[in-house]
C-alpha positions as CSV (number, residue, x, y, z in Angstrom):
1,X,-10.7,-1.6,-30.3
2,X,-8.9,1.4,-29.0
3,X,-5.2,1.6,-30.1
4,X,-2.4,1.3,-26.9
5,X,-1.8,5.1,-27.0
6,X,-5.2,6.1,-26.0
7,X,-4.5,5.1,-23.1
8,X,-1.8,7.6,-22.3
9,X,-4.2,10.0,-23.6
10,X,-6.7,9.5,-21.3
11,X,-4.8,10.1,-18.3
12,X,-6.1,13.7,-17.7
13,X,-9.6,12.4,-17.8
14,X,-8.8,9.6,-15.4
15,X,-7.5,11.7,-12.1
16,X,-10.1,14.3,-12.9
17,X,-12.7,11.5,-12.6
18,X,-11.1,10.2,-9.1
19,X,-10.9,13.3,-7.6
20,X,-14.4,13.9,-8.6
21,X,-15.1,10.3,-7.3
22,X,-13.6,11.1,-3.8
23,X,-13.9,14.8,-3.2
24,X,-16.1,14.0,-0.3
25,X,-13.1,12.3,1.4
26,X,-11.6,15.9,2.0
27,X,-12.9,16.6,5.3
28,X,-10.1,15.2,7.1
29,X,-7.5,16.8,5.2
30,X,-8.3,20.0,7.1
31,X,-6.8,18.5,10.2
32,X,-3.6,20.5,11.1
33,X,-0.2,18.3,12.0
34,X,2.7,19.4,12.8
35,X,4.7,20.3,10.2
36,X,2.7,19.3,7.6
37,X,0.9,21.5,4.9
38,X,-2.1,20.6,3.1
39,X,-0.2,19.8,-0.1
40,X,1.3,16.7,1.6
41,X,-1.8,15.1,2.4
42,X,-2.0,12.7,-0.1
43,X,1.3,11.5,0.4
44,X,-0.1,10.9,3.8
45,X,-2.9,9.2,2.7
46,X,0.1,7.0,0.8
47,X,1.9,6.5,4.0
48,X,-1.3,5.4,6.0
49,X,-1.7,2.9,3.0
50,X,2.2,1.9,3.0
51,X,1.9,1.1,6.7
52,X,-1.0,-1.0,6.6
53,X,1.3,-3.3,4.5
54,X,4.6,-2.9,6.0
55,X,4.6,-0.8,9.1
56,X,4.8,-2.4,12.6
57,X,4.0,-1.2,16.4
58,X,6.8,-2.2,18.8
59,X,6.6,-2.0,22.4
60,X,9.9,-3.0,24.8
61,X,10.2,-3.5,28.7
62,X,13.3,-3.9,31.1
63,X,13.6,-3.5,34.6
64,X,14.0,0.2,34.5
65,X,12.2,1.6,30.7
66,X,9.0,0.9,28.8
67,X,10.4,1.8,25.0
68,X,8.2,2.3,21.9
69,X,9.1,2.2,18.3
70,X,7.5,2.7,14.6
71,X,9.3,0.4,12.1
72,X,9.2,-0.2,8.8
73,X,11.7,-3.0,7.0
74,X,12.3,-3.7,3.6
75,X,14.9,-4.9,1.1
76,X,17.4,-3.1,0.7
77,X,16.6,-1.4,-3.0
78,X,13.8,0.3,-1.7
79,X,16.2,2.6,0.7
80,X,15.5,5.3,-0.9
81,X,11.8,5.2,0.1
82,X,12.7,4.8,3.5
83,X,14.7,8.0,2.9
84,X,11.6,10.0,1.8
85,X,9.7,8.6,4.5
86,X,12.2,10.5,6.7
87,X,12.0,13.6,4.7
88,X,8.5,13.9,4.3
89,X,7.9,13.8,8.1
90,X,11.2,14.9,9.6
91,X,11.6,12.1,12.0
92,X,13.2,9.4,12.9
93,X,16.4,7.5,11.1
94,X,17.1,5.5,8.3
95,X,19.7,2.4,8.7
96,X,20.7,-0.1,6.0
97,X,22.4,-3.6,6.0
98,X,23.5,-5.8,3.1
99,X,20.4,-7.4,2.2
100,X,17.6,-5.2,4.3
101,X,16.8,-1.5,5.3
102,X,14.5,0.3,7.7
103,X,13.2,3.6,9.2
104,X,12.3,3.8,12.9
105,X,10.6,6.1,15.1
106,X,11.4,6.0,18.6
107,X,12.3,9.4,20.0
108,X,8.7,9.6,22.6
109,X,7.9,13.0,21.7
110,X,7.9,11.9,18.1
111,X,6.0,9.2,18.9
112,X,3.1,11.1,20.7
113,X,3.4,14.2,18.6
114,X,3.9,13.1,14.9
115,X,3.1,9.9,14.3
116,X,-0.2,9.7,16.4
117,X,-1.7,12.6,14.8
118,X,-1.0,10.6,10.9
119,X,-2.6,7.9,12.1
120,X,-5.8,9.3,14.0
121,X,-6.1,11.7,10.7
122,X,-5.3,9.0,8.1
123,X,-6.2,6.1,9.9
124,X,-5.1,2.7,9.5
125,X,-7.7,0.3,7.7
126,X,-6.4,-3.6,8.4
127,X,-6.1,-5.4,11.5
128,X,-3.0,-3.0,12.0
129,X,-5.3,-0.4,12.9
130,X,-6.0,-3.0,16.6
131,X,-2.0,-2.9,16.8
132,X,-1.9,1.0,16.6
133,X,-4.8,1.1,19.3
134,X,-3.2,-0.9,22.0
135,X,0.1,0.9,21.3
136,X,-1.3,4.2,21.5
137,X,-3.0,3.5,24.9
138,X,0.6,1.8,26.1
139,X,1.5,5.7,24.9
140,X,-0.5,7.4,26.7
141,X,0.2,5.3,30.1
142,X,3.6,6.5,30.4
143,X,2.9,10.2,28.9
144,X,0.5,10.7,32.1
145,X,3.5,9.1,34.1
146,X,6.5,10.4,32.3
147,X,10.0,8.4,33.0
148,X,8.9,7.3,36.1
149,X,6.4,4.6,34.9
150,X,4.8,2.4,38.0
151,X,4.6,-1.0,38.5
152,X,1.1,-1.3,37.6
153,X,1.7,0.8,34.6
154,X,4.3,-1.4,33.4
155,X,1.7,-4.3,34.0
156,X,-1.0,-2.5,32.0
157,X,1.5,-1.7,29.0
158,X,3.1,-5.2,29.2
159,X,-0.9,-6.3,29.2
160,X,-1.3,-4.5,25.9
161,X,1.7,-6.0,24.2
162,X,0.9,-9.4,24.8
163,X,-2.0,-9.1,22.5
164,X,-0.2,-7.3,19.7
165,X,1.3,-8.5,16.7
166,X,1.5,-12.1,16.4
167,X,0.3,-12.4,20.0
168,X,-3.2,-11.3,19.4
169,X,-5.9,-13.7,19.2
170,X,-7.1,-13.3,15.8
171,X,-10.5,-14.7,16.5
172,X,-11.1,-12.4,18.8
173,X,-9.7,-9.1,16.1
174,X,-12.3,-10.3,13.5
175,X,-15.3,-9.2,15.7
176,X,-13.6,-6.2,16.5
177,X,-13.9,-4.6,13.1
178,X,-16.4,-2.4,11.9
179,X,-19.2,-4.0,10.3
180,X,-19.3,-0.7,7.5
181,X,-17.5,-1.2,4.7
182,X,-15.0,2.3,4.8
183,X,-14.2,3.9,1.5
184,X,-11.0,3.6,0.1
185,X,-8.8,6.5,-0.6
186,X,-7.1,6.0,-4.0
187,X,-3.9,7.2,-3.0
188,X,-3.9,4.9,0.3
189,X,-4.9,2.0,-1.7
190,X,-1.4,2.5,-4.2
191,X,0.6,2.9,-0.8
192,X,-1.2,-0.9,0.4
193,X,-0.3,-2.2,-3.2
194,X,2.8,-1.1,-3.0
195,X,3.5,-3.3,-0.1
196,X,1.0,-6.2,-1.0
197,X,0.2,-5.7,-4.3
198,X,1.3,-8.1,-7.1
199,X,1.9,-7.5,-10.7
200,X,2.1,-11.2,-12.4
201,X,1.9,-13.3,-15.5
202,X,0.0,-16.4,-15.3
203,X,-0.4,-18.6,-18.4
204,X,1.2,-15.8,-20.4
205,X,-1.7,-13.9,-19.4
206,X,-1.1,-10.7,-17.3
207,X,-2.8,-10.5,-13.6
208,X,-3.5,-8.1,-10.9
209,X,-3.4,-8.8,-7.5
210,X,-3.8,-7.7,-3.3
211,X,-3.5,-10.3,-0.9
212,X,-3.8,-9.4,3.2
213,X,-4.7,-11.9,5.6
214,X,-8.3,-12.7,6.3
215,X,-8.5,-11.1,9.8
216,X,-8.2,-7.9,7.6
217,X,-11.5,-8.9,6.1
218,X,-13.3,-5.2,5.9
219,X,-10.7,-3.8,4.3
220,X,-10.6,-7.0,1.6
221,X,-14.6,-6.3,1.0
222,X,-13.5,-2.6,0.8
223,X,-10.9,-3.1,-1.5
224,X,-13.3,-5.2,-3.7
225,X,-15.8,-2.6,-4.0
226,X,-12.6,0.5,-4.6
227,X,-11.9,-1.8,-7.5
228,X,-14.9,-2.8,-9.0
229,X,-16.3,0.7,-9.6
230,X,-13.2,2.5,-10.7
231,X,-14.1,4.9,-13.7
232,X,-14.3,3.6,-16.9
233,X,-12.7,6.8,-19.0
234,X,-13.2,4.5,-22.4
235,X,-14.6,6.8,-24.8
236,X,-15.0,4.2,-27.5
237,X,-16.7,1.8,-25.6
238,X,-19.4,2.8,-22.6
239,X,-21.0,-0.7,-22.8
240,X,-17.8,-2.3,-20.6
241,X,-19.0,-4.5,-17.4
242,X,-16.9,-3.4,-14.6
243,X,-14.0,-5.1,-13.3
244,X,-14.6,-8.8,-11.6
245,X,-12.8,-9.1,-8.9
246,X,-12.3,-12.5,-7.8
247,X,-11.3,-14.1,-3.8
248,X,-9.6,-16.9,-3.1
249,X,-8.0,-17.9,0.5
250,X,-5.0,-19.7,0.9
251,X,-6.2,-22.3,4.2
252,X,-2.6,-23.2,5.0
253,X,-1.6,-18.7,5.3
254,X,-5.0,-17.9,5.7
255,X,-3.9,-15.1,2.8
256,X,-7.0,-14.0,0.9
257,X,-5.9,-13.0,-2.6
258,X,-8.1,-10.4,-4.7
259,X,-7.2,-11.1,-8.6
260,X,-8.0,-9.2,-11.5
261,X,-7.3,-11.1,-14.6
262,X,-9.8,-10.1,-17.1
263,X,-8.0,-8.6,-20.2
264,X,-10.3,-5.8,-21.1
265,X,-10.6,-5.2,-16.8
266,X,-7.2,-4.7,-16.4
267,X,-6.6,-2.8,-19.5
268,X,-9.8,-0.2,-19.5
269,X,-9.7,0.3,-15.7
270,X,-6.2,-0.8,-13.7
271,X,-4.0,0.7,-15.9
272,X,-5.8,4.0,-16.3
273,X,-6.3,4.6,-12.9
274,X,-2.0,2.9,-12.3
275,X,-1.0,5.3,-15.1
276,X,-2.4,8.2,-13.3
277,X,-1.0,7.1,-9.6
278,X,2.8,7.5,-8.1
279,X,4.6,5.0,-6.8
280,X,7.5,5.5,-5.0
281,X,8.9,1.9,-4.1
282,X,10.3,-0.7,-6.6
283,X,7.0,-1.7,-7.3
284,X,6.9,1.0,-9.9
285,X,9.7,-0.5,-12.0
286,X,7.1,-3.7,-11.8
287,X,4.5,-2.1,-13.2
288,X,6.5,-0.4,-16.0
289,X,7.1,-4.1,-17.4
290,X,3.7,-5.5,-16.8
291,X,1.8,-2.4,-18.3
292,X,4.3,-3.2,-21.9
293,X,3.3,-6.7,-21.4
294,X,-0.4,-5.9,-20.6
295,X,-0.2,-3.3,-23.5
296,X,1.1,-6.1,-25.7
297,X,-1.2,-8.7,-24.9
298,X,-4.2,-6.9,-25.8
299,X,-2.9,-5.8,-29.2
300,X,-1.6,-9.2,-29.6
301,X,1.7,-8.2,-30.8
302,X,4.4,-11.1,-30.5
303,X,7.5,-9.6,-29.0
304,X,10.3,-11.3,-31.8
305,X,13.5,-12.7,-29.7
306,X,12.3,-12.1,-26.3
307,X,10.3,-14.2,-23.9
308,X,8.7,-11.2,-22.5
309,X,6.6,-13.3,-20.1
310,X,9.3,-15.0,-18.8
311,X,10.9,-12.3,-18.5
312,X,8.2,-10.6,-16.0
313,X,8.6,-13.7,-14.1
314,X,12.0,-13.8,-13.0
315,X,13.8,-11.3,-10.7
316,X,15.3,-9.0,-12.9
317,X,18.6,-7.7,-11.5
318,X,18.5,-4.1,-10.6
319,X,21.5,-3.5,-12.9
320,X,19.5,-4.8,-15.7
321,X,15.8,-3.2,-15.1
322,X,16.5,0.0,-16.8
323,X,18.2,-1.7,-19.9
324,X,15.1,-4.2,-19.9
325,X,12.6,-0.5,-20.1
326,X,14.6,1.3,-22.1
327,X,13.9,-2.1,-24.8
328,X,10.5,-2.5,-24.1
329,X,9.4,1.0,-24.1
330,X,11.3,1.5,-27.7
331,X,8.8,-1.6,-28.3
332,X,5.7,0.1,-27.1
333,X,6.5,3.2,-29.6
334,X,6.3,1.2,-32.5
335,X,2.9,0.5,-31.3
């Protein structure tokens, strides 16, 4: 058995072996947008991933305008995200209530000229991707038309936003998606797990999971396969099965859940490949408990005076989170 800090030694090895895993994926990263140099393409790659989770596609019509928006809304600590968003591609604005936050795009240049380009070069993977589509002909309609958009346009675009969203027919969007299986970038998969991924403890036994509803079902089978052949960078042990991901749909949501909870899967190949990731929402302050508690699992070490998996369980206040770290990192040292 390797001790816990080999695996904050391995680290190195780890993004070397993903970038050698998915150097072929650079072709598209020599698309030029606006504004954008080739150092922020995987955060791009992030955002594509980010949105497939928790983006959204808005269209609006009145008598006189046809309005489009990009949104993204969240709760309210993960602000500063939102913010970086902004930053990163020097558009739209930022707002914030008590309890929720969110970052629109509705300027129509910015539209057309920013965030059209992301998403043709770092394209969308779920049934979001059918959302994008319709909005981006809806786009296109008035751009040929400018202000003055027609009756017949406003019927076409009106025609497309009836079957976006939670309007569109869902049996129809399954037979719409590519029967290939795409392959996933690693840095868009964190941004989707940052919006749907879950970091859990089950039976005092830590879990890993992505749920997405089964509509989405390619990206699910793509997600499988990303998963079961990450890297295994265990120098001890070569002889590892890979990880076994396991499915399960919920028939009331029709949420399909993709769980890792193998010990050795989680702790030979999730958290190497986690380790070597950024996150930049809340999700990372998740992941720093559950890797201690992963970390402590596998040792088998007994945390004295702390329920640590109840702890993981409960929502932590964000005063106390880096109090609760600062305690079980001082734990992991010991190690």
């Amino acid at each position: 058995m390797i001790s816990c800090r080999d695996v904050l030694n391995i680290n190195v090895l780890f993004t070397c072996a993903i970038v050698n895993s998915y150097s072929h994926l650079s072709n598209k990263d020599e698309i030029k947008l606006p504004n954008f140099s080739h150092d922020s393409t995987e955060f791009l790659h992030w955002f594509s991933g980010f949105t497939d989770a928790e983006g959204n596609f808005l269209i609006s019509l009145d008598r006189y305008y046809v309005r489009f928006r990009f949104k993204i809304l969240l709760h309210i600590d993960d602000v500063e995200v939102l913010n970086l968003i902004k930053s990163k591609l020097g558009v739209g604005i930022v707002t914030a209530s008590e309890a929720h936050c969110s970052f629109v795009v509705q300027n129509f240049d910015d539209i057309k000229y920013v965030i059209w380009p992301i998403f043709k070069s770092f394209p969308l993977h779920t049934n979001k991707k059918l959302d994008f589509d319709d909005f981006y002909k809806a786009v296109m309609i008035k751009g040929e038309t400018g202000e003055d958009v027609t009756q017949v346009d406003k019927e076409k675009i009106l025609s497309l936003k009836n079957n976006m969203n939670l309007k569109r027919d869902n049996s129809l969007s399954i037979g719409l998606e590519s029967p290939e299986i795409f392959v996933v970038n690693p840095f868009w998969f964190i941004g989707f797990l940052e919006g749907e991924g879950t970091f859990g403890i089950k039976n005092a036994s830590p879990y890993f999971q992505i749920a997405q509803k089964n509509t989405s079902q390619s990206a699910l089978n793509a997600i499988k396969v990303f998963i079961s052949t990450l890297p295994n960078i265990n120098l001890h042990n070569t002889n590892l099965s890979p990880p076994n991901v396991t499915s399960a749909i919920n028939k009331n949501t029709d949420v399909v859940s993709l769980v890792v909870n193998s010990i050795d899967s989680l702790y030979y190949y999730i958290l190497p490949f986690l380790d070597s990731s950024k996150m930049y929402t809340r999700k990372a302050i998740d992941f720093k408990i559950w890797r201690i508690a992963l970390l402590l699992r596998f040792d088998e070490v007994v945390f004295v005076g702390l329920n640590l998996y109840n702890l993981i369980n409960i929502d932590i206040s964000k005063d106390n989170l880096i109090k609760w770290i600062s305690i079980l990192q001082a734990q992991e040292s010991k190690l």
